[in-house]
PDB file of N, CA, C and O in Angstrom:
ATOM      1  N   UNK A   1     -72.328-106.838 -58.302  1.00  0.00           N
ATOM      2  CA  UNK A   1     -72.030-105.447 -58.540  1.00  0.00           C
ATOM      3  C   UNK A   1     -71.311-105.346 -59.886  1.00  0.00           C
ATOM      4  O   UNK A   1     -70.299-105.952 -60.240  1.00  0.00           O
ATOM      5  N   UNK A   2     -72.077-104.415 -60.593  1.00  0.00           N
ATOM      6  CA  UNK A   2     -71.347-104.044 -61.848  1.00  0.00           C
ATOM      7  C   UNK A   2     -70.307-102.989 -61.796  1.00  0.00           C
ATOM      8  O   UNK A   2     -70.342-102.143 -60.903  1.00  0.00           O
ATOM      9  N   UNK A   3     -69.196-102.994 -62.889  1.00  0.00           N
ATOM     10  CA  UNK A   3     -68.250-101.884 -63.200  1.00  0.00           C
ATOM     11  C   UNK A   3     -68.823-101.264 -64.398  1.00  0.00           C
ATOM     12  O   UNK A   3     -69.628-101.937 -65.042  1.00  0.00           O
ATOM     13  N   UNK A   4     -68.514-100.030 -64.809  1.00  0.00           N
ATOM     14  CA  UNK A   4     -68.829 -99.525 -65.723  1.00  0.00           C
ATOM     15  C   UNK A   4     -67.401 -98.531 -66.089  1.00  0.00           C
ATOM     16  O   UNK A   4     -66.994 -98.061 -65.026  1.00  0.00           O
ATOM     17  N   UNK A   5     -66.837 -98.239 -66.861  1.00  0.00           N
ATOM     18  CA  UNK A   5     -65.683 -97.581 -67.508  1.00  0.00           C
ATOM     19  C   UNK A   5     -65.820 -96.628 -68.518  1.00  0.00           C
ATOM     20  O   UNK A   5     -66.481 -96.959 -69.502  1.00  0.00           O
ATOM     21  N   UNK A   6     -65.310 -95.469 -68.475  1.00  0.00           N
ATOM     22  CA  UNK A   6     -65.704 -94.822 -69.401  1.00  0.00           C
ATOM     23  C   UNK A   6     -64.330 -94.260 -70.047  1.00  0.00           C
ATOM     24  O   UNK A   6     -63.394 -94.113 -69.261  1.00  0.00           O
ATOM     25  N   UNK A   7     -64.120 -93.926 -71.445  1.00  0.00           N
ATOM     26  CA  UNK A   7     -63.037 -93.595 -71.946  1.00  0.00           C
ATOM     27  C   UNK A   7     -63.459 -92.228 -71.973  1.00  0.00           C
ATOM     28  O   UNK A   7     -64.518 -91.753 -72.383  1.00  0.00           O
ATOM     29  N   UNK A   8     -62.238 -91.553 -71.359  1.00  0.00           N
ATOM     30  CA  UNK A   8     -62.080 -89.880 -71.747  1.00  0.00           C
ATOM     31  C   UNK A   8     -61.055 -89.782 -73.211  1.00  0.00           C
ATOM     32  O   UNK A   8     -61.426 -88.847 -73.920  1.00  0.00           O
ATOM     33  N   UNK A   9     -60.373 -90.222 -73.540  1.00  0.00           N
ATOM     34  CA  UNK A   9     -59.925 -90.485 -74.851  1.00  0.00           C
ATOM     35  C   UNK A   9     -60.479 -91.370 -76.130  1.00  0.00           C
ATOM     36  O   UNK A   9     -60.699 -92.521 -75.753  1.00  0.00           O
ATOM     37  N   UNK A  10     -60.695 -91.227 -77.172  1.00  0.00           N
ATOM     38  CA  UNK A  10     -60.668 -92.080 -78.205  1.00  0.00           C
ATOM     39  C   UNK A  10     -59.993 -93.423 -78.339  1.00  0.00           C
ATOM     40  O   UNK A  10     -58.777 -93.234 -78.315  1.00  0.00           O
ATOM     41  N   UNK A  11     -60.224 -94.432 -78.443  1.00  0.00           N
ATOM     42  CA  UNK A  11     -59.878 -95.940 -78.206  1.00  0.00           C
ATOM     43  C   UNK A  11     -58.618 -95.698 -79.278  1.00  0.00           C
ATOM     44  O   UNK A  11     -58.786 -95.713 -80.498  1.00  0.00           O
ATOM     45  N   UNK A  12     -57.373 -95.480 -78.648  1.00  0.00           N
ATOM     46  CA  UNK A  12     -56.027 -95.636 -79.497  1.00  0.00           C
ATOM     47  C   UNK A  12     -55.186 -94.481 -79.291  1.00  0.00           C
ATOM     48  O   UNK A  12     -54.057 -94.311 -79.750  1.00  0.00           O
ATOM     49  N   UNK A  13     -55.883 -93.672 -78.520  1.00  0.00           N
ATOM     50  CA  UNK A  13     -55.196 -92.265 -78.249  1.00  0.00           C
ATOM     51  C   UNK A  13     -54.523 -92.397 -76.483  1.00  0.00           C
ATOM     52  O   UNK A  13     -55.125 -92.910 -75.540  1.00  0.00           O
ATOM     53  N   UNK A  14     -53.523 -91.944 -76.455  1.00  0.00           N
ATOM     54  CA  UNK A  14     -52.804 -91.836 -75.137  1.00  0.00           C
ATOM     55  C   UNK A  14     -52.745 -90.584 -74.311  1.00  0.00           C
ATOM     56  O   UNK A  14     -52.537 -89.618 -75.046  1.00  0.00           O
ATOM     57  N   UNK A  15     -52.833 -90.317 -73.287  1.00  0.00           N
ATOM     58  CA  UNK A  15     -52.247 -88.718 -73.025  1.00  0.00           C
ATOM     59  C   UNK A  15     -50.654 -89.034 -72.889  1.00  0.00           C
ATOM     60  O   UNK A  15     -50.097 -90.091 -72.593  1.00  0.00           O
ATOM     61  N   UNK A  16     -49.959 -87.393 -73.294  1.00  0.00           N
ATOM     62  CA  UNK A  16     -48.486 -87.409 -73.214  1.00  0.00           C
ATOM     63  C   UNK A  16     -48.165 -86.438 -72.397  1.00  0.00           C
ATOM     64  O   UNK A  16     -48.546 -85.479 -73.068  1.00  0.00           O
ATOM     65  N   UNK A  17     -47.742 -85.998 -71.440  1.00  0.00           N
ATOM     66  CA  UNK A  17     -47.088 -84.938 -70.850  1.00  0.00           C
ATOM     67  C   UNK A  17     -45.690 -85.064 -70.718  1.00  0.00           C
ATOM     68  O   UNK A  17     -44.990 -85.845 -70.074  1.00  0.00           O
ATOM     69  N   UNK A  18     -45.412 -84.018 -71.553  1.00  0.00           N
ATOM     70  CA  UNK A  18     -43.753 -84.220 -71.420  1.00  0.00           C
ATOM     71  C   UNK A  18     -43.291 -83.498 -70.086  1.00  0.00           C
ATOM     72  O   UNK A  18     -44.204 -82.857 -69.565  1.00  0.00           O
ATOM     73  N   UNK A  19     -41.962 -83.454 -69.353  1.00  0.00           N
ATOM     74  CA  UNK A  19     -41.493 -82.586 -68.197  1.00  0.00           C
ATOM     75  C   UNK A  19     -41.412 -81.111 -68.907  1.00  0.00           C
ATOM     76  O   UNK A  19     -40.990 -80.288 -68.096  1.00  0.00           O
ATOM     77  N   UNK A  20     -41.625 -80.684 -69.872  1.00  0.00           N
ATOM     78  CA  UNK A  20     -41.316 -79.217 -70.534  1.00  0.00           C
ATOM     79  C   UNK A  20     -43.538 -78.621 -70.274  1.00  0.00           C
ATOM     80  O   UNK A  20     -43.890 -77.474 -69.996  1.00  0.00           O
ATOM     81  N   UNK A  21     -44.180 -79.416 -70.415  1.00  0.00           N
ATOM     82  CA  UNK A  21     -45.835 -79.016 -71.125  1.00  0.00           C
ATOM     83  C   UNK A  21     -45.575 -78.525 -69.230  1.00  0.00           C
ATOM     84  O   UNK A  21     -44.895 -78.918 -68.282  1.00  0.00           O
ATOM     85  N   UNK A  22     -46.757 -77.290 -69.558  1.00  0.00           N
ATOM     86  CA  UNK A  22     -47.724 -77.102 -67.934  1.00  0.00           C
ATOM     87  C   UNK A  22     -48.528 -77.503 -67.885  1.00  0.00           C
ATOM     88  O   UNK A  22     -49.488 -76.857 -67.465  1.00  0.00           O
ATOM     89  N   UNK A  23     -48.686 -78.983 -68.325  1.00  0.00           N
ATOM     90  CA  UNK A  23     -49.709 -79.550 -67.739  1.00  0.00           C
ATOM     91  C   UNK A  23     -49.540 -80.466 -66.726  1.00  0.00           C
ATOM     92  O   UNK A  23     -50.290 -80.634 -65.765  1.00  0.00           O
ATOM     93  N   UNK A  24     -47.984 -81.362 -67.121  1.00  0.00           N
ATOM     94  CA  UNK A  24     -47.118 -81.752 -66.274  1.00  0.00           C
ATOM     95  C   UNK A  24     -46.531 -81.324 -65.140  1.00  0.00           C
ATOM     96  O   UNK A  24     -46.123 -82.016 -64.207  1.00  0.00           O
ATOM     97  N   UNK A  25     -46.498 -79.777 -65.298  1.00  0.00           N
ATOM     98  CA  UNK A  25     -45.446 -79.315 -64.181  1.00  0.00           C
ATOM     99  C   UNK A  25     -47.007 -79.190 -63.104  1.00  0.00           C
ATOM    100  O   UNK A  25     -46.945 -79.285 -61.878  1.00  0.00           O
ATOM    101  N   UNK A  26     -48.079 -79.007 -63.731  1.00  0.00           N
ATOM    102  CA  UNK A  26     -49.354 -78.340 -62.806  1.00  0.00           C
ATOM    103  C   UNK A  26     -49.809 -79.371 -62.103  1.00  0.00           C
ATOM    104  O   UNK A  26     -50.405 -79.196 -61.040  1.00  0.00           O
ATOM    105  N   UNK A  27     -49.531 -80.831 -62.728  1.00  0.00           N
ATOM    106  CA  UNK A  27     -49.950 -82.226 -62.163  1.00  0.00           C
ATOM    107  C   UNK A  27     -48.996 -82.753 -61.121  1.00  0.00           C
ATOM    108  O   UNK A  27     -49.465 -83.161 -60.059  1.00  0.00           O
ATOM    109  N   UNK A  28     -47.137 -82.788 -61.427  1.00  0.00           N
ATOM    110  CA  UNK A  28     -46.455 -83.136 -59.831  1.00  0.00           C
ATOM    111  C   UNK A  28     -46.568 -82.241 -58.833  1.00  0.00           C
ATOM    112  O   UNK A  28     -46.570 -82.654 -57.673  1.00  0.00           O
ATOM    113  N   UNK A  29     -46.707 -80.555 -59.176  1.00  0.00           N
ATOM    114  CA  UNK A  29     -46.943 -79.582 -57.932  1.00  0.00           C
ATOM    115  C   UNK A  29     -48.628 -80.324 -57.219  1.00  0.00           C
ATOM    116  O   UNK A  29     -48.807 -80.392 -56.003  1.00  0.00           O
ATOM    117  N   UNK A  30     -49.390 -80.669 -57.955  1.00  0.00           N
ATOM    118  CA  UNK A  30     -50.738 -80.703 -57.126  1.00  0.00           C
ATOM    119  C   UNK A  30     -50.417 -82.030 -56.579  1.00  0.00           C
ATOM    120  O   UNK A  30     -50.699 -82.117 -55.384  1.00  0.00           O
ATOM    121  N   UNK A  31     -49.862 -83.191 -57.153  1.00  0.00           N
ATOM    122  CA  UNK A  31     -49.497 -84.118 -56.353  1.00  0.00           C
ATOM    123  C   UNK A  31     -48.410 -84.674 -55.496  1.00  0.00           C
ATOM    124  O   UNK A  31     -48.243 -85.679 -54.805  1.00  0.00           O
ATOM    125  N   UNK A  32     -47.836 -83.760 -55.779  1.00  0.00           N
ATOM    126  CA  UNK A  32     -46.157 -83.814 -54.836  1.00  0.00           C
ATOM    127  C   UNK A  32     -45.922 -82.341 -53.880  1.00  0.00           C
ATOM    128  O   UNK A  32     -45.240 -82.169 -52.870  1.00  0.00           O
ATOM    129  N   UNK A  33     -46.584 -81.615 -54.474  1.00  0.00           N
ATOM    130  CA  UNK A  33     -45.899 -80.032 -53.888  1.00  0.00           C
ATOM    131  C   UNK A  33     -44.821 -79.667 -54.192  1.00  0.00           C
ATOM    132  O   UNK A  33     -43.886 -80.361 -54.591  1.00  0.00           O
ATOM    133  N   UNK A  34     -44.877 -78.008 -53.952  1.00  0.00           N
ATOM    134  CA  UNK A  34     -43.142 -77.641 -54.388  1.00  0.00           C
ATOM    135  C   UNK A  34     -42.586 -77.229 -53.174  1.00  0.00           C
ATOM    136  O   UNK A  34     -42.390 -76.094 -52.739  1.00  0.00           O
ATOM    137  N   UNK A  35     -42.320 -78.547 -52.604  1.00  0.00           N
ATOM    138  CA  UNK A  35     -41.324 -78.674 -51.158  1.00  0.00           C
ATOM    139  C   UNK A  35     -39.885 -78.634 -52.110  1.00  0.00           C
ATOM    140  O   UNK A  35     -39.680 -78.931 -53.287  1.00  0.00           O
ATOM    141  N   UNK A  36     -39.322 -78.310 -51.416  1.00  0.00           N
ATOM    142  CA  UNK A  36     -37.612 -78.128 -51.890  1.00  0.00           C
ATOM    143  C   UNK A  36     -36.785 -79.531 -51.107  1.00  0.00           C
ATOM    144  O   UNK A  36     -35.626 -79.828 -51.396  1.00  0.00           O
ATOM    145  N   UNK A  37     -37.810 -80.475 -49.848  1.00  0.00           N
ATOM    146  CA  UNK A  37     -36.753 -81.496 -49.838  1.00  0.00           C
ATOM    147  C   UNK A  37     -37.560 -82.747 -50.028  1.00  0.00           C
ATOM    148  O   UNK A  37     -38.717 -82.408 -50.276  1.00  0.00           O
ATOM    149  N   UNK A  38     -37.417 -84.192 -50.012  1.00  0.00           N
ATOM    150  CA  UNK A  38     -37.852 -84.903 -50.094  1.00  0.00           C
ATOM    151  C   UNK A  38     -38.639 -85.400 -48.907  1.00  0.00           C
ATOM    152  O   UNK A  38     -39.552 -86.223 -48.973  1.00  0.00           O
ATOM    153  N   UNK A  39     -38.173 -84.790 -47.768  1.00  0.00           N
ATOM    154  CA  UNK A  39     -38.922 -84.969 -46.595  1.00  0.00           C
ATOM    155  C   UNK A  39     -40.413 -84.143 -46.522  1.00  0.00           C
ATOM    156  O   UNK A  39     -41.490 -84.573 -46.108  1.00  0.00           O
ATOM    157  N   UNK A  40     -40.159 -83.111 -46.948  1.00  0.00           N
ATOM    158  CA  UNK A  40     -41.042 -82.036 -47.354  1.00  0.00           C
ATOM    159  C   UNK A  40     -42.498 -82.942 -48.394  1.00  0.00           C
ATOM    160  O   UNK A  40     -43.671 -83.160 -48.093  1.00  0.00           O
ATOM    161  N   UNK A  41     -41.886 -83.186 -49.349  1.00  0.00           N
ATOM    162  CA  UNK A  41     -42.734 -84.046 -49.946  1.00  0.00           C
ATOM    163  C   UNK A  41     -43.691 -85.049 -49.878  1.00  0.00           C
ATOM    164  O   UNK A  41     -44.808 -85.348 -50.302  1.00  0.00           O
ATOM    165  N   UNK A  42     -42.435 -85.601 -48.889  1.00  0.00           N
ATOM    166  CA  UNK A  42     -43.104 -87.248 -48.543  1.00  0.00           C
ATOM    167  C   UNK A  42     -44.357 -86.703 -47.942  1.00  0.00           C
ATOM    168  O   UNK A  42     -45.490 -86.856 -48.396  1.00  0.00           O
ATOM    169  N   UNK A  43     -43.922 -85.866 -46.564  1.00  0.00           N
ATOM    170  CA  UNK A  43     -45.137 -85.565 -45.804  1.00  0.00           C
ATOM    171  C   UNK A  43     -46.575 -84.748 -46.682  1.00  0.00           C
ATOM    172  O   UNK A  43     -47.730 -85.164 -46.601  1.00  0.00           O
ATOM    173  N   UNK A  44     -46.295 -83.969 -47.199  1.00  0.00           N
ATOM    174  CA  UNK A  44     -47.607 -83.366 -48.238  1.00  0.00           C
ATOM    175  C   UNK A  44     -48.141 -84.490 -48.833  1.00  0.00           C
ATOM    176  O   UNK A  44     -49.358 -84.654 -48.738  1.00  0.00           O
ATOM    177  N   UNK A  45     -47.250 -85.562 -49.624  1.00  0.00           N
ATOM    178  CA  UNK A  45     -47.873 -86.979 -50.220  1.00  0.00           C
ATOM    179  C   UNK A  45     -48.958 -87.282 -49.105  1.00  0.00           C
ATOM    180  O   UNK A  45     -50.163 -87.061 -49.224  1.00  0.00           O
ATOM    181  N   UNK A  46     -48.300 -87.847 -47.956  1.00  0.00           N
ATOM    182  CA  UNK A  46     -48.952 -88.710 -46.750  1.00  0.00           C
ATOM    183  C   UNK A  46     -49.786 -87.696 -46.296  1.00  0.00           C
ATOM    184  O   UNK A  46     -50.743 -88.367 -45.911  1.00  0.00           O
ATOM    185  N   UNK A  47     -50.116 -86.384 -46.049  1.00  0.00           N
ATOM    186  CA  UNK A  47     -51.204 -85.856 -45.824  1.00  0.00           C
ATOM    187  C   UNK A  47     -51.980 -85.902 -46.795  1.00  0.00           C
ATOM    188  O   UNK A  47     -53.156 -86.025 -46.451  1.00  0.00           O
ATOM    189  N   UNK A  48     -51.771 -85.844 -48.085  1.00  0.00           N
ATOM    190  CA  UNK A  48     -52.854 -86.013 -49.098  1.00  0.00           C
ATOM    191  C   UNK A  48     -53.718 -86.897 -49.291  1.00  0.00           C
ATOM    192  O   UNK A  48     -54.883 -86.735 -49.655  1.00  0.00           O
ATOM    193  N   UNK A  49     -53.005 -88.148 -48.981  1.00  0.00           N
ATOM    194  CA  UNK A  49     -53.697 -89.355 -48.535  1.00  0.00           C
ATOM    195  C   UNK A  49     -54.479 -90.098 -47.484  1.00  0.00           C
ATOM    196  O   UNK A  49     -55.244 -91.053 -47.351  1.00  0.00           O
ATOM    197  N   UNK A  50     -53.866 -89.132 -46.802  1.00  0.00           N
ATOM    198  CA  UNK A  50     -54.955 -89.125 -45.331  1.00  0.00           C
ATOM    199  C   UNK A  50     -55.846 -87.907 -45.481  1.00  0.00           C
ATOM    200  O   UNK A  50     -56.622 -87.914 -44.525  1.00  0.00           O
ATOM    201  N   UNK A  51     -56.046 -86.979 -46.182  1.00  0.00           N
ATOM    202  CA  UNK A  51     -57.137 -86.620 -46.568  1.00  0.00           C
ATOM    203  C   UNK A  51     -58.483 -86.880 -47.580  1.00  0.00           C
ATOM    204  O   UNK A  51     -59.666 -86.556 -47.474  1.00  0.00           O
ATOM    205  N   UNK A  52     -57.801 -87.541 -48.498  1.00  0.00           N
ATOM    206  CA  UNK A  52     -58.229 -88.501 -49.051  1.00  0.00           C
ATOM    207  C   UNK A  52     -59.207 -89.622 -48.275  1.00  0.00           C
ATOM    208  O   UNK A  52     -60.404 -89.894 -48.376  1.00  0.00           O
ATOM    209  N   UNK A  53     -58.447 -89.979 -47.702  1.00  0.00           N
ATOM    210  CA  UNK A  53     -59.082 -91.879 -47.493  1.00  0.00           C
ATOM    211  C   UNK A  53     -59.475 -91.460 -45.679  1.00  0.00           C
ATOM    212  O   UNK A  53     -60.197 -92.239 -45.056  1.00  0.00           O
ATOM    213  N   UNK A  54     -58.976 -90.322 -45.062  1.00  0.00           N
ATOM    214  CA  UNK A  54     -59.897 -89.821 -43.558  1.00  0.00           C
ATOM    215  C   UNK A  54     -60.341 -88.855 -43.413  1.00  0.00           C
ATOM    216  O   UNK A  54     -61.157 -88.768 -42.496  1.00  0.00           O
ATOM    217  N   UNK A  55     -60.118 -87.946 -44.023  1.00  0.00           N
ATOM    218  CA  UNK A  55     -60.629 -86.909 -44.035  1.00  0.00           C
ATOM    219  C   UNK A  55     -60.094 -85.640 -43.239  1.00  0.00           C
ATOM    220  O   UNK A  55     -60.599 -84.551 -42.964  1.00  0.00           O
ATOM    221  N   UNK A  56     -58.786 -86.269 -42.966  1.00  0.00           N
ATOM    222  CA  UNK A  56     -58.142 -85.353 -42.033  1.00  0.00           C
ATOM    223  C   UNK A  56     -56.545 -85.486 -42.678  1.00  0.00           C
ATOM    224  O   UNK A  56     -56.233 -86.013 -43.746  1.00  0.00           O
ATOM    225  N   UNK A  57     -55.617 -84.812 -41.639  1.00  0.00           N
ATOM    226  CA  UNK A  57     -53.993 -84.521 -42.021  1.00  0.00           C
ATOM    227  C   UNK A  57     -53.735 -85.717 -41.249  1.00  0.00           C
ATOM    228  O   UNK A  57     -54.535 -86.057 -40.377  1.00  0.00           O
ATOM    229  N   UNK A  58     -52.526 -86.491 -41.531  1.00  0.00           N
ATOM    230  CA  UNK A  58     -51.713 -87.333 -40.684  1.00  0.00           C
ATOM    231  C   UNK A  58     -51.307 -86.747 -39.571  1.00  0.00           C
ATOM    232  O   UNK A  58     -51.262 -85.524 -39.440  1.00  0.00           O
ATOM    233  N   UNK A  59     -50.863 -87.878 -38.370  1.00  0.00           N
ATOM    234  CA  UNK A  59     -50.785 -87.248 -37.457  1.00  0.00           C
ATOM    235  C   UNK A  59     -48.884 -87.466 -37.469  1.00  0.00           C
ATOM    236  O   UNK A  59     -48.398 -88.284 -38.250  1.00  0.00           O
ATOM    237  N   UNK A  60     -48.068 -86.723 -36.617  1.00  0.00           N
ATOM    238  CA  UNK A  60     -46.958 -86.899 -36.739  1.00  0.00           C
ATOM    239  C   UNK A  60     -46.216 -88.394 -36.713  1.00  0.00           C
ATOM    240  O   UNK A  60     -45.337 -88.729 -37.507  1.00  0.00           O
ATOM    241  N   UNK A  61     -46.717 -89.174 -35.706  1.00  0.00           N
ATOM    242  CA  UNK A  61     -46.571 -90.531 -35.509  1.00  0.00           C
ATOM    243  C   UNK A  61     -47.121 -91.603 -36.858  1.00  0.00           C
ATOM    244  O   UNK A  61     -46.567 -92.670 -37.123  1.00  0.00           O
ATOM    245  N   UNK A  62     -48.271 -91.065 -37.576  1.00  0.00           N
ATOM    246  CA  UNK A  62     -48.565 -91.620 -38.939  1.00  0.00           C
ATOM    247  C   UNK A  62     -47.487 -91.618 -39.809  1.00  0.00           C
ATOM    248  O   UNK A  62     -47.091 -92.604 -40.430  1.00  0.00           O
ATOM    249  N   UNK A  63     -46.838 -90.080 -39.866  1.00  0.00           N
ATOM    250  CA  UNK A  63     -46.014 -89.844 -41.014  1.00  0.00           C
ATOM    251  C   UNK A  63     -44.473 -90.338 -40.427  1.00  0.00           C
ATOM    252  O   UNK A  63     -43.453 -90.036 -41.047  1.00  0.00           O
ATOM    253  N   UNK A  64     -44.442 -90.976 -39.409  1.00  0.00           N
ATOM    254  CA  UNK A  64     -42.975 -91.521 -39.264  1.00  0.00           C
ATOM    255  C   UNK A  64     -43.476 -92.810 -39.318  1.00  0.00           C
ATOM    256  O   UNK A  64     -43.094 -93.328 -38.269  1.00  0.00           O
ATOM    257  N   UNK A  65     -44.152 -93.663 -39.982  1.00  0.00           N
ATOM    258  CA  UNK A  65     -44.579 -94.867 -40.007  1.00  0.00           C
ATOM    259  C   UNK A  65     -43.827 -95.368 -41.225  1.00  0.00           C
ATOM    260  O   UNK A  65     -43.967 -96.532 -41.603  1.00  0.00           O
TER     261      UNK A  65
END
């Protein structure tokens, strides 16, 4: 099996998002959420990922794992 890779940037160019750009703030809300606690979070993380990789939400007993 082959890999194949493709550059979305120019060979020498980086992306930068500083905490000030909305591109940053638009990227931890879609991957963290704007839960106000860390518990809040964790769980949106761990459902994201179980939607991801099952296709469904964690179940409560998942997310105390």
């Amino acid at each position: 099996m082959s890999y194949q890779t493709r550059r979305l940037y120019p060979e020498g160019a980086s992306l930068r998002l500083s905490p000030e750009s909305g591109e940053f703030q638009t990227l931890v809300a879609n991957l963290y959420g704007t839960a106000a606690s860390d518990n809040e979070r964790t769980e949106h993380f761990v459902n994201n990922f179980y939607r991801g990789a099952y296709g469904r939400d964690a179940t409560s007993t998942e997310i105390q794992q």
